[in-house]
C-alpha positions as CSV (number, residue, x, y, z in Angstrom):
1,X,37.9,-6.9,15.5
2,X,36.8,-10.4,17.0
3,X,35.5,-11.0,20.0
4,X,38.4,-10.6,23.3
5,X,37.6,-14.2,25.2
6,X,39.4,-15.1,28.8
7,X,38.8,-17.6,31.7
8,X,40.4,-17.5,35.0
9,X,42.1,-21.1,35.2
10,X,43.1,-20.5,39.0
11,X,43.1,-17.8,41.4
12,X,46.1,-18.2,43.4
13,X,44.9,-15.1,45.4
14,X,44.7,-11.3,46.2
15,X,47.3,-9.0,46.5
16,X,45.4,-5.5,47.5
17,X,41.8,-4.0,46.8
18,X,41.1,-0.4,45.2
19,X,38.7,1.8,47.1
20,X,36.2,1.7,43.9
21,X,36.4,-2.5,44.9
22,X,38.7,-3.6,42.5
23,X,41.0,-6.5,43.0
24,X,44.5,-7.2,41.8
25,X,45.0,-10.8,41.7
26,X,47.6,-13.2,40.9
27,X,45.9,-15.5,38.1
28,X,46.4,-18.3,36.0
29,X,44.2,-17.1,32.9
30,X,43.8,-17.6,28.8
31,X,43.2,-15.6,26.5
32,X,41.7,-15.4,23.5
33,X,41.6,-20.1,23.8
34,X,45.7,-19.6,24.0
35,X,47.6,-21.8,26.8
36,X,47.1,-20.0,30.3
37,X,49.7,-17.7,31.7
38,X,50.5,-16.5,35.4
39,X,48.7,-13.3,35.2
40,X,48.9,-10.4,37.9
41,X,46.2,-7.3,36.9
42,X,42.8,-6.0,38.6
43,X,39.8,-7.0,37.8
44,X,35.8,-5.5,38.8
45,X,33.6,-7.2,41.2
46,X,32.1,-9.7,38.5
47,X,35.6,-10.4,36.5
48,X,34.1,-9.0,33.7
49,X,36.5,-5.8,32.8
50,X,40.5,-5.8,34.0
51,X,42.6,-3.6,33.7
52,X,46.1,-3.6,32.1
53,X,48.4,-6.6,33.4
54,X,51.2,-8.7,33.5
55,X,51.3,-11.6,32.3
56,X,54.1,-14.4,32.7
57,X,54.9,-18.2,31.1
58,X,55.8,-20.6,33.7
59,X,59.6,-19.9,33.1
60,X,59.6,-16.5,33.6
61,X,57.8,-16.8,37.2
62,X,60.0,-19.2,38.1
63,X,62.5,-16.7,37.7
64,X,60.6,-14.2,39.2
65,X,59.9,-16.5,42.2
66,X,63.6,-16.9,42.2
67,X,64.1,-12.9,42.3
68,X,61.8,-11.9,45.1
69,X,63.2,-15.0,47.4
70,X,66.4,-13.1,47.2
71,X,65.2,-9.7,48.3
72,X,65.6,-8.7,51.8
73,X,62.9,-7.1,53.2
């Protein structure tokens, strides 16, 4: 198995932070050299582990966008 490779393109911000000082941020991040994706996961102090994620093209958070304007909270 090849080396995993990924670089935070924008952090758009953070949503909460875990007592043990993780972070779960809303991202624009690429993996592995692919083209960046909206990413929302948490990652360590340094950014060097994360955790599992989501990840989403620009279409899809468009419609998410699109979604949560419609809730009613």
């Amino acid at each position: 198995m090849g080396d995993f490779k990924f670089e935070i393109e924008k952090n758009f911000g953070e949503l909460s932070e875990s007592p043990k000082g993780w972070k779960k941020e809303f991202n624009l991040v690429s993996f592995n050299g692919r083209e960046a994706k909206y990413d929302i996961r948490e990652w360590d102090p340094d950014h060097e582990k994360m955790s599992k994620g989501l990840t989403f093209t620009k279409e899809e958070i468009v419609k998410l966008r699109d979604l949560l304007n419609k809730l009613d909270i």
